[in-house]
LOZARO-372035 format. One record per residue (C-alpha): residue number from 1; x, y, z. Coordinates in Angstrom, 1 decimal. Example, Ala and Ser with C-alpha at 12.3 -4.5 7.8 and 13.67 -1.06 7.14 Angstrom:
! residues 2
(1 (12.3 -4.5 7.8)) (2 (13.7 -1.1 7.1)) 
! end
This chain:
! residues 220
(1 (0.0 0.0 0.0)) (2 (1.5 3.4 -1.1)) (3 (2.0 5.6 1.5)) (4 (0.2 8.9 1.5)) (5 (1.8 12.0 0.6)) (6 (2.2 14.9 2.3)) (7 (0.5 17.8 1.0)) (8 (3.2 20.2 0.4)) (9 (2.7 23.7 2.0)) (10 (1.6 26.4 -1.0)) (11 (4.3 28.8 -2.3)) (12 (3.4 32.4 -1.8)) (13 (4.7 36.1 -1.5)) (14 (4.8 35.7 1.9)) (15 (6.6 32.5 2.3)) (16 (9.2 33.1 0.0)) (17 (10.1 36.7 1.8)) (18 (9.9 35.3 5.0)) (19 (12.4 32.3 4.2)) (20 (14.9 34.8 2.1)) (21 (15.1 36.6 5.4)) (22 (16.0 33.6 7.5)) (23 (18.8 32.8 5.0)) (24 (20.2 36.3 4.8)) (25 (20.2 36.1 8.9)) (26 (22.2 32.6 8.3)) (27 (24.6 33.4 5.5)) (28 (24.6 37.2 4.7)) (29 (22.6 39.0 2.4)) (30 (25.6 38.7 -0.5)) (31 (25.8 35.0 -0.6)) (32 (21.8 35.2 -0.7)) (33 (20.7 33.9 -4.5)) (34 (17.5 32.6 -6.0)) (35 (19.1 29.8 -6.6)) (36 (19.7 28.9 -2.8)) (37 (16.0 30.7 -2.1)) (38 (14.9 28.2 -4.4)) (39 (16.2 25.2 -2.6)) (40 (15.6 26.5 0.7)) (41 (11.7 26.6 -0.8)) (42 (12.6 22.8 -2.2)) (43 (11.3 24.4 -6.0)) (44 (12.7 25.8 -8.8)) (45 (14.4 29.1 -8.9)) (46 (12.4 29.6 -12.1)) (47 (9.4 29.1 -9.7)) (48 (9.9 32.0 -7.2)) (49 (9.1 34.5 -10.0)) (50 (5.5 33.9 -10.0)) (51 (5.9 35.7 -6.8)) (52 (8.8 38.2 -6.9)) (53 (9.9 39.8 -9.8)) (54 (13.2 39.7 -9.8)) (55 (16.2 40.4 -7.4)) (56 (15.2 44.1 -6.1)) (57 (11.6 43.4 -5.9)) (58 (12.8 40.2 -3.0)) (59 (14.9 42.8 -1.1)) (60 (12.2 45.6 -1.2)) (61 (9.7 42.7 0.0)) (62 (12.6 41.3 2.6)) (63 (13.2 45.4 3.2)) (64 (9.9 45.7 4.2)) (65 (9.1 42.4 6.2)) (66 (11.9 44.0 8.6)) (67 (9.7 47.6 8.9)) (68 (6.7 45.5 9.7)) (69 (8.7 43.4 12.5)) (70 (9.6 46.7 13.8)) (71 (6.1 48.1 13.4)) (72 (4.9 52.1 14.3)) (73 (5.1 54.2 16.6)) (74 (2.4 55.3 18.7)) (75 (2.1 58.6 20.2)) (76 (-0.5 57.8 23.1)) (77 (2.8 58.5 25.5)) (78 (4.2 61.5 24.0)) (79 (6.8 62.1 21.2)) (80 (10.0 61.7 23.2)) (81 (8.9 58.4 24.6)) (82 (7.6 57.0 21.4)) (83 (11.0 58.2 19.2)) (84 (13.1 56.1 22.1)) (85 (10.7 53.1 22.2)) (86 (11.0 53.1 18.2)) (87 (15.1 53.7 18.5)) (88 (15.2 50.5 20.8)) (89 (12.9 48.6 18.6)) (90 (14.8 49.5 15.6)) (91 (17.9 48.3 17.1)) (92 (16.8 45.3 18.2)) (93 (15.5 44.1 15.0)) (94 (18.4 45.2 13.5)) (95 (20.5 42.9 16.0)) (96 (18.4 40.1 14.7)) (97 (18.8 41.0 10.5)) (98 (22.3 42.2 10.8)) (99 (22.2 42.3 6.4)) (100 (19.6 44.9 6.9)) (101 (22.0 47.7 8.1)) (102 (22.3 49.8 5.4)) (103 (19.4 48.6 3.0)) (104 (16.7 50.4 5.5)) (105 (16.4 53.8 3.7)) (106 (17.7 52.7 0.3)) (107 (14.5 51.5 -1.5)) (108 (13.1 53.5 -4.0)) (109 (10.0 51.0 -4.0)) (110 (9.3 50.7 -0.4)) (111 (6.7 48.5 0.6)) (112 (3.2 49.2 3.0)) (113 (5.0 48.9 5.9)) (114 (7.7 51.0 5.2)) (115 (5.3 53.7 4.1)) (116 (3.4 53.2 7.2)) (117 (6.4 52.9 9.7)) (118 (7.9 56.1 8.2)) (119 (3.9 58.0 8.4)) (120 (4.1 57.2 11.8)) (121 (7.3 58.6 12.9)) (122 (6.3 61.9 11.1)) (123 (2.8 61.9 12.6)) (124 (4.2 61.7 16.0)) (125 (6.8 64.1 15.8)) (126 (4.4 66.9 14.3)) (127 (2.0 65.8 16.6)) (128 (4.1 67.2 19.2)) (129 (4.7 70.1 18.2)) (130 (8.1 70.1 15.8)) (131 (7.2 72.4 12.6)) (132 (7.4 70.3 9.2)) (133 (11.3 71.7 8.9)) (134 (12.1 70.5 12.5)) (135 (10.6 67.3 12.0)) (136 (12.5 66.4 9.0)) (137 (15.8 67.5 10.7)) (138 (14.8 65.0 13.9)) (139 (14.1 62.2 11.0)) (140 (17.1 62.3 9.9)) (141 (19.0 62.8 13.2)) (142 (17.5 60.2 14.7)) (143 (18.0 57.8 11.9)) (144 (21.7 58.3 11.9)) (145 (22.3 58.0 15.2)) (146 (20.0 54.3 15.4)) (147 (21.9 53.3 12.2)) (148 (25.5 54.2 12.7)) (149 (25.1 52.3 16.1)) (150 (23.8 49.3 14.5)) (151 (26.7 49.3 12.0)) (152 (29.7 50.5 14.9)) (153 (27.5 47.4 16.8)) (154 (27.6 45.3 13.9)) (155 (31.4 45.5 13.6)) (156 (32.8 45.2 16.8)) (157 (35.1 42.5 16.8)) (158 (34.1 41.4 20.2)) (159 (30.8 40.3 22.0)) (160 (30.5 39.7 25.8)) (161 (33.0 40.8 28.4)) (162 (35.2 37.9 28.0)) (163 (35.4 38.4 24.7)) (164 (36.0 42.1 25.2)) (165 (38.9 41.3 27.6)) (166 (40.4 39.0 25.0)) (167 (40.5 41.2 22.3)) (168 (42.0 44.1 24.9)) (169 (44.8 41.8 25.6)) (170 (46.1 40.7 22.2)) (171 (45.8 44.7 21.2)) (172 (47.7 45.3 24.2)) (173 (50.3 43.0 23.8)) (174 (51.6 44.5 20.1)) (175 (53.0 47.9 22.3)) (176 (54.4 49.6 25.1)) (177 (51.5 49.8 27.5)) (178 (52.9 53.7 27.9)) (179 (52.3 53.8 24.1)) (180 (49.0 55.5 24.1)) (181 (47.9 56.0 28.1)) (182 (44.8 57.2 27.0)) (183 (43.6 54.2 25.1)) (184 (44.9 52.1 28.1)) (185 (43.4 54.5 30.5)) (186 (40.0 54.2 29.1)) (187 (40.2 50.6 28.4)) (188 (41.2 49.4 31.7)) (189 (39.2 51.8 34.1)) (190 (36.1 51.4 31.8)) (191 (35.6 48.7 28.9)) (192 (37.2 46.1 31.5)) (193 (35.3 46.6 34.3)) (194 (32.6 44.4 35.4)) (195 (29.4 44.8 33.8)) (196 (30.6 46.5 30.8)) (197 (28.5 46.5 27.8)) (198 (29.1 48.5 24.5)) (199 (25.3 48.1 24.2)) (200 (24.9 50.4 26.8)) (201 (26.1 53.3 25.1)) (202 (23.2 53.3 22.7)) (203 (20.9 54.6 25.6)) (204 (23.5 57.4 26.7)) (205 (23.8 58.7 23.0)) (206 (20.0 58.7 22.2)) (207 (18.7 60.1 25.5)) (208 (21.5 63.5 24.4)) (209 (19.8 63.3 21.0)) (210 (16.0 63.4 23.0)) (211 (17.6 66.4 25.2)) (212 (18.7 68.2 22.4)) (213 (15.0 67.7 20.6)) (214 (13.3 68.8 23.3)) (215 (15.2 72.3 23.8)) (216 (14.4 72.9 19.9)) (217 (10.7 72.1 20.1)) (218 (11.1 75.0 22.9)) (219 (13.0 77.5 21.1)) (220 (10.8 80.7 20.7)) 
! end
């Protein structure tokens, strides 16, 4: 007796985005082809185009998946606390799709929730007050700072304190230690000390950024 089958699960937009962004968070978003999309799906490479179009039209779609992990902002707590809960949010799921770094504001076809993350941001920050010229420069401001971080984040060559203290070592060990005293200085009475997490800094910078907002918004 022939065993049954099982029915296999129906290729869609969805599916396909959703498993091109699991491989780019496994292998990188350059060694990311149809071909390997393809297998992943167990189809034909040939087959995927019934649902993207072709390369770009994937990464807008992947692009996009990653604004709708990250959802909108609301501003039922106030501007300042809805631009820090969105700068958190966006570096978290940035953490998590690493490849994304870079490909966030580079669509020129960007999908719904793109469209409807970015609406929100705006709506909140006019909504409290910031004139359509003040709002843009916030944007932007804003946007540097969560996306620099995420890139300086990205490339640290370290992760965890032991790590950390690893890394300090081997520098370390290639000069003097009187060299550069300031490097040491820093290293040693900061980086090195228990608790130490590069993370951390992310708060300290955006909170200056929220400071520095909030004495625009009450400029005369």
């Amino acid at each position: 007796m022939t065993a049954a089958r099982r029915p296999r699960t129906p290729l869609s937009r969805e599916r396909v985005l959703d498993t091109a962004v699991a491989l780019a968070d496994e292998m990188g978003i350059e060694a990311l082809s149809m071909r390997k999309l393809g297998e992943a799906l167990g189809v034909e490479a040939m087959s995927l185009y019934n649902h993207v179009a072709n390369k770009v039209d994937l990464l807008d779609g992947m692009i996009d998946a990653v604004f709708a992990e990250i959802g909108s902002p609301s501003a039922s707590a106030g501007w300042r606390a809805a631009m820090c809960e969105r700068a958190i949010g966006v570096r978290r799921v940035l953490r998590r799709h690493r490849w994304a770094i870079g490909l966030m504001e580079s669509r020129t076809s960007p999908g719904p929730a793109t469209l409807a993350h970015h609406d929100a941001v705006i709506g909140v920050l006019r909504g409290g007050g910031f004139t359509i010229a003040q709002t843009a420069h916030a944007f932007a401001l804003l946007d540097s700072y969560i996306y620099g971080f995420a890139l300086q984040e990205n490339g640290l060559p370290f992760e965890g304190a032991e790590e950390t203290a690893q890394v300090a070592r081997e520098i370390f060990a290639g000069f003097p230690a009187d060299a550069y005293p300031h490097v040491v200085e820093l290293t040693t009475q900061h980086v090195l000390q228990p608790g130490y997490d590069f993370g951390d800094e992310f708060q300290f910078g955006l909170e200056l950024i929220l400071d520095g907002l909030e004495r625009l918004l009450r400029r005369p």
